[in-house]
C-alpha positions in Angstrom: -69.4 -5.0 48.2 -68.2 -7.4 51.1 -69.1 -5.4 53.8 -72.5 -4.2 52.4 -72.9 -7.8 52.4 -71.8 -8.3 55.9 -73.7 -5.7 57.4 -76.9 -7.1 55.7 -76.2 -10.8 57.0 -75.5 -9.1 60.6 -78.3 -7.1 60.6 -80.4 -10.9 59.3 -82.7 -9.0 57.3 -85.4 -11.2 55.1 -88.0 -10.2 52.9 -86.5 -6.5 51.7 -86.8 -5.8 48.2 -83.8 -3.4 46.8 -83.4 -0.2 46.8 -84.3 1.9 43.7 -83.3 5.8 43.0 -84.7 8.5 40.6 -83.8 11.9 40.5 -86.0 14.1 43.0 -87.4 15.9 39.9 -88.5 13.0 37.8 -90.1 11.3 40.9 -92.4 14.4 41.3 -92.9 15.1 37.7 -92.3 18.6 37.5 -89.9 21.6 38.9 -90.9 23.7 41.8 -89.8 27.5 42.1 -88.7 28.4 45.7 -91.3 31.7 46.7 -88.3 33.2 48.5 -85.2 33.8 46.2 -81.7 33.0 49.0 -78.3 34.0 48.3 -76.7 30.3 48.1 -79.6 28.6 48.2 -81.5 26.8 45.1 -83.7 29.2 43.2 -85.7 25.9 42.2 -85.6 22.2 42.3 -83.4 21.7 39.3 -80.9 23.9 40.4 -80.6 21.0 43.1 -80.1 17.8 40.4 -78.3 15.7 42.5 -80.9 15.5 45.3 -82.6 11.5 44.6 -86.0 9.8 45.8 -84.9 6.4 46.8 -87.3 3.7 48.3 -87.1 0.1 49.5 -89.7 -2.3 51.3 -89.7 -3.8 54.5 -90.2 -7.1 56.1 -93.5 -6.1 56.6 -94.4 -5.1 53.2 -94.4 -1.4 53.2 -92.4 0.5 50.5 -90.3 3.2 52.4 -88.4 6.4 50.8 -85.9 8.3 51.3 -84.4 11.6 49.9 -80.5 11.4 49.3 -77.2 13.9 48.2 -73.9 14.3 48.4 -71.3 11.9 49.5 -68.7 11.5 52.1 -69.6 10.8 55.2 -73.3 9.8 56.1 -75.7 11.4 57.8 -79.0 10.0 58.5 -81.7 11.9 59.3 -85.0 10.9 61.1 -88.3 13.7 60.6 -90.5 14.1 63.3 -94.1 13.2 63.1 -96.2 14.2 60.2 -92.7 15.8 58.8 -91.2 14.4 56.0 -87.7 14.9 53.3 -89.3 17.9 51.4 -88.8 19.8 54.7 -85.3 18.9 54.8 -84.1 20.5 51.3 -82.3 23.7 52.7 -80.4 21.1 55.3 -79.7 18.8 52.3 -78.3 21.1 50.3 -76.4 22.7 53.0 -74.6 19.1 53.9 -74.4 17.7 50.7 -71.5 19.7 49.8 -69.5 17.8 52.4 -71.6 14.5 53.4 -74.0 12.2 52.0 -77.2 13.1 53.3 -80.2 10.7 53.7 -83.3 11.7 55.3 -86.1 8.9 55.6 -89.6 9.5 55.4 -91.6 7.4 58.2 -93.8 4.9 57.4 -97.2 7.1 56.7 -95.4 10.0 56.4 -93.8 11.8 53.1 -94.0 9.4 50.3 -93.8 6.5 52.2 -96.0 4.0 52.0 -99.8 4.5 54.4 -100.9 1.4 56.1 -102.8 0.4 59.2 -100.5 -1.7 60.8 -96.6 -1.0 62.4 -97.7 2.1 64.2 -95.7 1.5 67.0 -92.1 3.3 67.5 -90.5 0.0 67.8 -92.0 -0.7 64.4 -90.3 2.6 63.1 -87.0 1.5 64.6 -87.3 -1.6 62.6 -87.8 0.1 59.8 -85.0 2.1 60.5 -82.3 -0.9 60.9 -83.7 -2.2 57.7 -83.0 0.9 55.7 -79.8 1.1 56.8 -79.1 -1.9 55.2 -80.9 -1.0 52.0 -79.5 1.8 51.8 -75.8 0.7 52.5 -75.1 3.2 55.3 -72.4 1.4 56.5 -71.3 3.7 60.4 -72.7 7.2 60.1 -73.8 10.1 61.5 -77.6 10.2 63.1 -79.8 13.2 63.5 -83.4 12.9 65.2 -86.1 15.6 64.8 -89.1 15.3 67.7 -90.3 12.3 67.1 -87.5 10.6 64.8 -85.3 11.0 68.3 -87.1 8.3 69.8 -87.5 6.0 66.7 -83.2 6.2 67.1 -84.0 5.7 70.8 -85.5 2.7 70.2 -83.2 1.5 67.5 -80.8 2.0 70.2 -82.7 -0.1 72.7 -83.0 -2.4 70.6 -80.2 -2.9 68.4 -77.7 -0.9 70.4 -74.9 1.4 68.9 -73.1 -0.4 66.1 -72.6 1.6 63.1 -73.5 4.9 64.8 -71.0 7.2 65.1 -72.5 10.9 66.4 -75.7 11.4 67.8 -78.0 14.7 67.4 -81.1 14.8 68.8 -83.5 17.9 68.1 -85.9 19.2 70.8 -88.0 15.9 72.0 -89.3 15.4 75.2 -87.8 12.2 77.2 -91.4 11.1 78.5 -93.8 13.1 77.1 -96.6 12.1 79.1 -95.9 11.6 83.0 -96.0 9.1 85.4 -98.9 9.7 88.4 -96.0 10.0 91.2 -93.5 12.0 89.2 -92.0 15.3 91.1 -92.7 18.5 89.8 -88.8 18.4 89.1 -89.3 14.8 87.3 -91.8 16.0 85.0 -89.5 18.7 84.3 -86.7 17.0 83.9 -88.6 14.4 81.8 -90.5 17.1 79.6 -93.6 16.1 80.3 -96.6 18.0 79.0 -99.6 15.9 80.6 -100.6 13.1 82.8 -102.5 10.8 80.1 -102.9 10.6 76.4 -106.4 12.4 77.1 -104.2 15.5 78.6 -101.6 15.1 75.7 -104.4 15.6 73.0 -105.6 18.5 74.6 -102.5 20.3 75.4 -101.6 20.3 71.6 -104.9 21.1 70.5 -105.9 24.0 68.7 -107.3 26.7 70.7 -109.7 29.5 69.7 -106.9 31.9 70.9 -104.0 30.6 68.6 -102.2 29.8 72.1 -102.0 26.5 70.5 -98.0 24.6 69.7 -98.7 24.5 66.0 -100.2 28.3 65.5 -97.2 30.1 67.8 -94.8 27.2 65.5 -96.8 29.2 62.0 -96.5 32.6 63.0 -92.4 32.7 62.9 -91.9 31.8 58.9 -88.6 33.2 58.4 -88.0 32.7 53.9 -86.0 29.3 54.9 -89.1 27.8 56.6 -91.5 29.5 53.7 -89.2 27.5 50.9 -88.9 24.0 52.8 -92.5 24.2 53.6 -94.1 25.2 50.3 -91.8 22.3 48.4 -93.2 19.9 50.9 -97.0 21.0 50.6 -96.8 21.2 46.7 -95.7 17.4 46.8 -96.9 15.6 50.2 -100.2 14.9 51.1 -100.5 14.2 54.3 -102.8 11.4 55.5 -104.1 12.2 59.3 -105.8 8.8 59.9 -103.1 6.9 58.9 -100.5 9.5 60.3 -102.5 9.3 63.7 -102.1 5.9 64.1 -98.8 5.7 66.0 -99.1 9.0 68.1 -100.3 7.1 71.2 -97.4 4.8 71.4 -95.0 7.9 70.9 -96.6 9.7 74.1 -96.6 6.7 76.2 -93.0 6.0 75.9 -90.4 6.8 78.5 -87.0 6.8 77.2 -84.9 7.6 80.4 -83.4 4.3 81.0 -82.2 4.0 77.4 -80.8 7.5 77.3 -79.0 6.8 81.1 -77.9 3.8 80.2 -77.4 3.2 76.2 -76.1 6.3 75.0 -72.0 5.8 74.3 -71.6 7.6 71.4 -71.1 11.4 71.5 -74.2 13.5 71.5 -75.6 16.4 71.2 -79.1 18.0 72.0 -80.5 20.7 69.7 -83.6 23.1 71.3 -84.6 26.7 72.0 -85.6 28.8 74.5 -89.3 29.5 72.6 -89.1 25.4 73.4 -90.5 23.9 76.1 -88.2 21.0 75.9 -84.9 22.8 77.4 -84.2 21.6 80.8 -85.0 17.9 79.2 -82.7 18.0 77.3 -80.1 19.5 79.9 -81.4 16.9 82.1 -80.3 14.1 79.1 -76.9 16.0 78.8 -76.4 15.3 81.7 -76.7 11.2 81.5 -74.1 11.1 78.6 -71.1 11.8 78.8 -69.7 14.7 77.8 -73.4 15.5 75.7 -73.7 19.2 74.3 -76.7 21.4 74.3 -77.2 23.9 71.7 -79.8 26.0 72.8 -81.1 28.8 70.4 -82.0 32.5 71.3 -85.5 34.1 70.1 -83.7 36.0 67.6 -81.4 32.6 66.5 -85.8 31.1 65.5 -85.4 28.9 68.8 -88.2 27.0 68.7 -89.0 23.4 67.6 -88.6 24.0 64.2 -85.3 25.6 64.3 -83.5 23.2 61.7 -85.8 23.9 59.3 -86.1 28.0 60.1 -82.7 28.5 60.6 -80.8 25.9 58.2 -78.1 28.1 58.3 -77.3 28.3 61.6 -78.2 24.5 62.1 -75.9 23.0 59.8 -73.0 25.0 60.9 -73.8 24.2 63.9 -74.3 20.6 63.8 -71.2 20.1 61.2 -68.5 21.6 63.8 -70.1 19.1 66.2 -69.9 16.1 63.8 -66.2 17.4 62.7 -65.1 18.0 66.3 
């Protein structure tokens, strides 16, 4: 009880209401049968009862959840954009045996709450340092998917290291949009797609062809990525307006200086050679001491979704790193 309460006067937090938890299965109101039946993986959500839907609210007045298991040592986990916990149950199950797990849904994303305002990644670092607090992490373990790297990115910027432990960061671009006299070999290194937010929209748009990100990301649905994705569409409705609202912060952002400079934890990077983040995330190996790279083969699902098509692989993985 002390030091919950001294990391919530450290932190100064003002305003938060407490946290509250329900099971998973009485928050959505009904079971859900997995389509694909996976030796040593839940046939259905009940056969998962110790997987919770917590939720706390901000400064700012925006309730925030977050999907919890397990205990021992935490591990926080931060979705990319428009991803949510629901995608996260084969990873949750596969850590909870070991670790509490907690994965936070983003403000406008999951069942978090939708509002017009905080659309910023700074914003989503915030909320990110007050959940901690609600959620009594105490020092753990963080994991960033895509976009949820540079909400701990910022944190870090911000707020700095304390109570971080490991860091994994999963196939995200440093600078995803580049700067007008960047070298070839800085855009590269950077992993930048375009040259404005103009370019950016385009270049993940959908095209007639299905040469699009999101329709080559479809077509590989190994039964993993089938499960994780039909529990999350049965439950989340995603909002694109107010999910929207922050992408244009997220491109503009250039995290180089914070991962060059801020980084003093051990980390590791996460992609795939079907990715077109891999020599970024070389390049930010590089800056940190002693960083890792994991990068996965076609035939391993390496692409940006690999956590969530090849849980498997991915926890084992990321577990020997934590343990190491």
């Amino acid at each position: 009880m002390l030091r919950s309460l001294l990391l919530a006067l450290s932190i100064g937090l003002t305003g938060l209401t407490t946290a509250h938890a329900e099971p998973a299965i009485s928050v959505l109101g009904r079971d859900y049968v997995f389509p694909n039946a996976i030796a040593g993986m839940p046939a259905k959500l009940s056969d998962f009862p110790a997987l919770q839907i917590k939720h706390f609210t901000t400064s700012d007045g925006v309730r925030m959840t977050w999907w919890e298991a397990g205990t021992g040592r935490p591990i926080v986990i931060i979705p990319g954009w428009s991803s949510n916990g629901a995608e996260y149950v084969n990873v949750m199950w596969l850590l909870a045996r070991n670790h509490r797990v907690l994965v936070l849904d983003p403000r406008n994303q999951g069942l978090s709450g939708r509002v017009d305002y905080g659309a910023r990644i700074a914003r989503y670092a915030a909320d990110l340092h007050e959940f901690r607090a609600a959620a009594q992490v105490g020092e753990a373990d963080y994991v960033g998917h895509s976009m949820g790297a540079s909400v701990i990115w910022s944190h870090i910027d911000l707020y700095g290291t304390q109570g971080m432990r490991k860091l994994v960061f999963i196939d995200e671009g440093i600078s995803l949009i580049a700067g007008s006299d960047w070298t070839d070999e800085q855009r590269r290194d950077a992993g930048a797609i375009a040259d404005s937010y103009d370019g950016f929209r385009s270049a993940l748009a959908p095209k007639p062809d299905g040469s699009d990100l999101f329709t080559r990301l479809m077509r590989d649905r190994t039964p993993y990525f089938e499960n994780s994705q039909g529990f999350s569409d049965a439950f989340i409705h995603n909002d694109m307006v107010h999910m929207g609202l922050v992408m244009r912060d997220h491109a503009g952002n250039d995290w180089r200086d914070v991962i060059s400079h801020k980084i003093d934890r051990p980390t590791a990077f996460f992609t795939g050679e079907l990715s077109a983040n891999v020599a970024s995330q070389h390049w930010a190996a590089r800056q940190i001491r002693d960083a890792r790279v994991f990068v996965y083969t076609a035939a391993e699902h390496g692409d940006h979704l690999l956590a969530y098509k090849n849980p498997v692989k991915f926890v084992a993985d990321l577990t020997r790193f934590l343990d190491q």
